[in-house]
N, C-alpha and C positions, 0 to 999 in steps of 0.2 A: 552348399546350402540349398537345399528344396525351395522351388518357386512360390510354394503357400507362403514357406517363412520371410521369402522376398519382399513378397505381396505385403505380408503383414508388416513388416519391418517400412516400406516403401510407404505404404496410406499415411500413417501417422507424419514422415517426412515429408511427404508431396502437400499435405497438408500445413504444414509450418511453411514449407515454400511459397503457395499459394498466398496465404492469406496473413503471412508475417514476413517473410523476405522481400516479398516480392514491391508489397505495400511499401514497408521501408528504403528500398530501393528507390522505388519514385520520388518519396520527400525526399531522401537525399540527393537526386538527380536535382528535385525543383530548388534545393537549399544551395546547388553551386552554380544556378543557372540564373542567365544576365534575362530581363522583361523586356520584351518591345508589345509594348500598349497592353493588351490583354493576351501572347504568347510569350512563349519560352524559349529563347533560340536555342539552335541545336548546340550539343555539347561537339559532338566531333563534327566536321564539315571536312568535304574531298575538294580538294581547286588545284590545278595543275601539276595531279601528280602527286600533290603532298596533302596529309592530310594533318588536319590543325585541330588541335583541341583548346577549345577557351573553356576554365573554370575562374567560376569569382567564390573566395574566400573570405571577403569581406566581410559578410556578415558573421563570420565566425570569430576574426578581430573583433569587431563591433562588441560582442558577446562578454569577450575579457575586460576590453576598454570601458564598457557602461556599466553604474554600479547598478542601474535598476535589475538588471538579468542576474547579478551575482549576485542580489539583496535577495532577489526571489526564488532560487534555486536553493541558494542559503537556510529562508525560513520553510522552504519546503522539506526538506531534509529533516530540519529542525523540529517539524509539528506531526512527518511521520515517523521519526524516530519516537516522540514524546508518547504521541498513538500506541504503536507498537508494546512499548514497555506498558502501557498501561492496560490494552488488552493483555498483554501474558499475566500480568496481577491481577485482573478481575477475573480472567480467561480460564487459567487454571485451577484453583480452587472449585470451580463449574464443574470442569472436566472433570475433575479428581473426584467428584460427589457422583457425577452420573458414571462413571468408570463402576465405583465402588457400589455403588446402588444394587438395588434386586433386581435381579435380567429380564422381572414380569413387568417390570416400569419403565426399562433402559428407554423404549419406544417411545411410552408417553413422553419421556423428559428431552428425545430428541425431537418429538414434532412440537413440544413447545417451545424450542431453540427455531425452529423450523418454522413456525406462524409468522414471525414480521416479513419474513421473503412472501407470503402468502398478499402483503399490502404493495402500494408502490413506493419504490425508494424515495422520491420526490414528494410526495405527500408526508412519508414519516420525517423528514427532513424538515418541513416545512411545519409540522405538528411541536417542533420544537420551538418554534418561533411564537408561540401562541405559551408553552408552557415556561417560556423565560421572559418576558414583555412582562413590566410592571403589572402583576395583578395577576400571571400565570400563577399556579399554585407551586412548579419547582420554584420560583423566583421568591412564591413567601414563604417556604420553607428553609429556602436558604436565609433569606433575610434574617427570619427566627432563630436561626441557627447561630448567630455569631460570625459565623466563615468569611464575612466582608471582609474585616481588617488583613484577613489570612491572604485575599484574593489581590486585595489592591498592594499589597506589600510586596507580592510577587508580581506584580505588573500584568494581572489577568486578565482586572475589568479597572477602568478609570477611578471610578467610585462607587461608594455605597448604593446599591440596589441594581446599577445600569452591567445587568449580563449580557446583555444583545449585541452582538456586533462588536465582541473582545476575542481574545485569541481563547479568553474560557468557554465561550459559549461555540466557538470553531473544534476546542479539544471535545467537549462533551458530544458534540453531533458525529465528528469522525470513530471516536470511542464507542458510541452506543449503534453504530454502522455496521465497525467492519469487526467487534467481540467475537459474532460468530462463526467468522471466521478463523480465527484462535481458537475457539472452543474444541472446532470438531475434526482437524487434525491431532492434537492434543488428545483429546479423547478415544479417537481411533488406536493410538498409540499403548496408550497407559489401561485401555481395557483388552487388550492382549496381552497386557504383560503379565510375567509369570509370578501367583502368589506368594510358591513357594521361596522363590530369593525374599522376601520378605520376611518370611516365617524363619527363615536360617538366619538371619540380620538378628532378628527379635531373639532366637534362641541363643546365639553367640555374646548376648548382653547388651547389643545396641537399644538408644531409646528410640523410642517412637520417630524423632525428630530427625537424630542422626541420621537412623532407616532414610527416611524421607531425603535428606541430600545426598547418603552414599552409596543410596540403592533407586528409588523412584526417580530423583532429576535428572540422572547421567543416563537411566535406562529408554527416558520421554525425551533425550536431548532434539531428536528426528522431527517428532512432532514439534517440538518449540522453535524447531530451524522453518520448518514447514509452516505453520499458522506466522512468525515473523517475515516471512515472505509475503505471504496472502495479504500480510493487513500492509506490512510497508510499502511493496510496491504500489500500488492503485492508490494509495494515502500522499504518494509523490506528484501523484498529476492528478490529484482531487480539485474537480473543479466548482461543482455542484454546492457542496457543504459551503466553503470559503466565500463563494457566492453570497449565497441564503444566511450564512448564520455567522460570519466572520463580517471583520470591519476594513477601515485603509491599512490599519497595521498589521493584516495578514496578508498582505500581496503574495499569493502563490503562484506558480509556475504555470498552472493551467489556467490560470484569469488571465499572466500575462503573455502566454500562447493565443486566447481567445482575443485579446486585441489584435495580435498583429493581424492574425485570419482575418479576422470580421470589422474590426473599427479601423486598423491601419490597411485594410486589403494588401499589405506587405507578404504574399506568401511566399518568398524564398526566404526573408527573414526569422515568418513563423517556422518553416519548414529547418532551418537551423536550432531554433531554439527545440524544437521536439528533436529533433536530432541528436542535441547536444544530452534533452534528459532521458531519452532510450539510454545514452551510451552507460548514462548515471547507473539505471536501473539493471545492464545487463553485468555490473561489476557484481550486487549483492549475490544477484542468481549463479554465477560464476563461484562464488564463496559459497552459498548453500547445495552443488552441485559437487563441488569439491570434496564436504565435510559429510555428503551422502554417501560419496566414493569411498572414503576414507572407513567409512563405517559400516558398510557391507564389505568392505576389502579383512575391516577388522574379526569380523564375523565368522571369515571362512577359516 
């Protein structure tokens, strides 16, 4: 192998080493390390020849033992799983209009996908809180709408009109967040695909529909692994949204990460508990990495 292709192949790695390994490393050191006052004792120590290693695992018993940390990795899981599926259903249909569109508008209709990154995430966030509070105009269109009895039946919002601070008004903010992200893998995907397997679908007697599941979903499967990544993982240690627009009964992972840090100053504890939902998160990537392989392997 040539030193350019080294070079190139080495950046992108030194880089993940850098600023993802390396990081990781630390909390894990700080998550099996015992405190004295505000230090960290060493993990190996040298004394007469031998050397000693103390790790504390305790807090990783701690983990399984308590049901608040399996209640809140539980409903994390839960709200970016719900996330996910619900950007691919709004997600795709998007995609699937600007794919198909005239390629003199693809532009416009991506930099209108592209305008809310233009605001701050924290402010559009916060702009939701204003449009669901009794007297927002989504809040009286919903009302008008009927959808209450649909909401509290599902256990969304407590009662009629109170959206603020339900796991509805948590879906809707994480939903209307991390869409774009679905969209524009998805879209990337299905506007290089190729017309003609369609047109041969169409001519062999298939209907419209069929086409669509035995030719368009299997050939976008890439893009739907790819935008279910983008929006699940960062939906799992969403801390921001559940803050601002969730109530007690969305306790996620990343709020109760941000105690331990900040309100219990427990950092070997917090550092287990991030620990524990990195390991969560590199399972999916592991499966979406898999079914990448699997499908350029299919290819050749």
């Amino acid at each position: 192998m040539k030193w350019s292709n080294r070079l190139l192949i080495g950046i992108p790695y030194g880089w993940l080493l850098l600023f993802f390994m390396l990081p990781f490393l630390i909390v894990m050191k700080i998550s099996v390390s015992e405190v004295d006052g505000v230090m960290f004792k060493d993990l190996f120590t040298w004394a007469d020849g031998v050397l000693h290693m103390q790790l504390k695992f305790s807090n990783y018993f701690y983990i399984t033992q308590d049901n608040l940390y399996f209640t809140a990795y539980l409903t994390s899981l839960k709200y970016a799983a719900i996330t996910t599926v619900l950007c691919l259903l709004i997600g795709y249909p998007f995609a699937y209009f600007m794919a198909r569109s005239n390629p003199a508008i693809q532009p416009a209709l991506l930099m209108m996908l592209m305008l809310p990154f233009w605001t701050s995430f924290l402010l559009r966030v916060y702009a939701w809180k204003g449009l669901l509070v009794p007297g927002g105009w989504v809040a009286t269109v919903l009302g008008h709408s009927g959808v209450d009895p649909l909401l509290v039946g599902a256990g969304l919002i407590p009662g009629p009109g109170q959206y603020m601070n339900t796991p509805f008004s948590l879906v809707i903010g994480m939903v209307y967040t991390y869409v774009p992200f679905m969209i524009l893998p998805l879209y990337s995907h299905l506007a290089k695909m190729d017309i003609r397997l369609l047109e041969a679908a169409q001519n062999l007697g298939a209907s419209p529909w069929v086409t669509f599941w035995t030719v368009t979903v299997p050939l976008s499967r890439a893009g739907i692994l790819a935008g279910s990544m983008l929006v699940f993982i960062p939906c799992v240690g969403e801390y921001v949204i559940p803050e601002l627009l969730g109530g007690p009964s969305t306790l996620m992972i990343g709020r109760v990460l941000w105690d331990e840090f900040f309100s219990n100053n427990d950092w070997p504890m917090a550092s287990s508990v991030a620990v524990v939902m990195i390991l969560m998160i590199i399972v999916p990537l592991a499966l979406f990495n898999k079914a990448q392989t699997e499908q350029q392997e299919g290819k050749r």
